[in-house]
PLY file of the C-alpha trace (Angstrom):
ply
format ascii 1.0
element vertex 77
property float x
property float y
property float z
element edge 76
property int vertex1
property int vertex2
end_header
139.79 85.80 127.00
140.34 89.43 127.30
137.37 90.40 125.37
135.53 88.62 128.10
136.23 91.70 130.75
134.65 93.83 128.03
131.83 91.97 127.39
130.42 90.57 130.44
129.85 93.72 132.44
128.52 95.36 128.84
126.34 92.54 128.91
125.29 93.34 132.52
124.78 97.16 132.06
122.28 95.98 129.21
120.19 94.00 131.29
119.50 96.68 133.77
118.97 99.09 130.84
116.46 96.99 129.35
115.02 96.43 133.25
114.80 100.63 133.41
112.83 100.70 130.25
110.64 98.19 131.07
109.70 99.14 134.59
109.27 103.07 133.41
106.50 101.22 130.60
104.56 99.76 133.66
104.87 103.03 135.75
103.54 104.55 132.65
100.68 102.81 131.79
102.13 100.92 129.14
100.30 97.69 130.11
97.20 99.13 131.72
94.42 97.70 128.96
95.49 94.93 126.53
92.36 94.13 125.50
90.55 97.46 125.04
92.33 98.69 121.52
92.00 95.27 119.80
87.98 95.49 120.65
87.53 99.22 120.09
88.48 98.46 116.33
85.92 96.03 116.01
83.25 98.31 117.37
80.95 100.40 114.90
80.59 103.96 115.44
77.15 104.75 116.79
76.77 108.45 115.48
77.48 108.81 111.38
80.61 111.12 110.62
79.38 114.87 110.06
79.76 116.16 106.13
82.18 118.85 105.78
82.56 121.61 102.89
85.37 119.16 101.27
83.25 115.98 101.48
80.36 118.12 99.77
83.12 119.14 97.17
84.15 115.78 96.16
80.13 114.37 96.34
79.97 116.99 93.33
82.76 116.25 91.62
82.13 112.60 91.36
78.41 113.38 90.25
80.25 115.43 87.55
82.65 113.10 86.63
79.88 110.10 86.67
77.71 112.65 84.01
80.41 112.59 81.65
82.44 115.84 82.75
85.56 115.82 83.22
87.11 116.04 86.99
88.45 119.76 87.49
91.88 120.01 88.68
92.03 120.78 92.21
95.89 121.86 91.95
94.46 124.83 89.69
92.63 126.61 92.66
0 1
1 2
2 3
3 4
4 5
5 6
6 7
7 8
8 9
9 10
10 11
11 12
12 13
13 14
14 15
15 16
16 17
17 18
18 19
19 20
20 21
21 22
22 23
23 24
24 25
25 26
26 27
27 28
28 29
29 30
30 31
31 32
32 33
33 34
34 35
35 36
36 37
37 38
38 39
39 40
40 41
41 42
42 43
43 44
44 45
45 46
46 47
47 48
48 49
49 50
50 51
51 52
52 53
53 54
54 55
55 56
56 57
57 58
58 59
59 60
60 61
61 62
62 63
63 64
64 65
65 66
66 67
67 68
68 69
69 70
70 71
71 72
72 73
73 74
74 75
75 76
């Protein structure tokens, strides 16, 4: 019975923690757009992804490798 003075206002003070967090999500924008991330995944880029020096690097190393030479090891460099 004693463990009951402990635990009730413990369990109190938890539910307005949990009440704090959740209103500061909503005051932050938390909730804002539900929808938008699940269809922006969905959603092709329009413009293709611009080559950099590395992409260019690997293209050759795969034509290499697809020749019959050997991959060189990039921990060497």
């Amino acid at each position: 019975m004693e463990s009951l003075y402990l635990l009730i206002p413990f369990s109190v003070l938890l539910v307005f923690v949990i009440a704090l967090i959740f209103w500061r999500s909503l005051k932050g924008g938390q909730f804002d757009d539900l929808e938008g991330p699940g269809f922006r995944i969905l959603m092709d880029d329009d413009l293709p992804r611009a080559r950099t020096a590395a992409d260019e690097e690997k293209k050759t190393e795969r034509d290499g490798a697809a020749a019959g030479e050997p991959l060189r090891d990039l921990q060497d460099k």
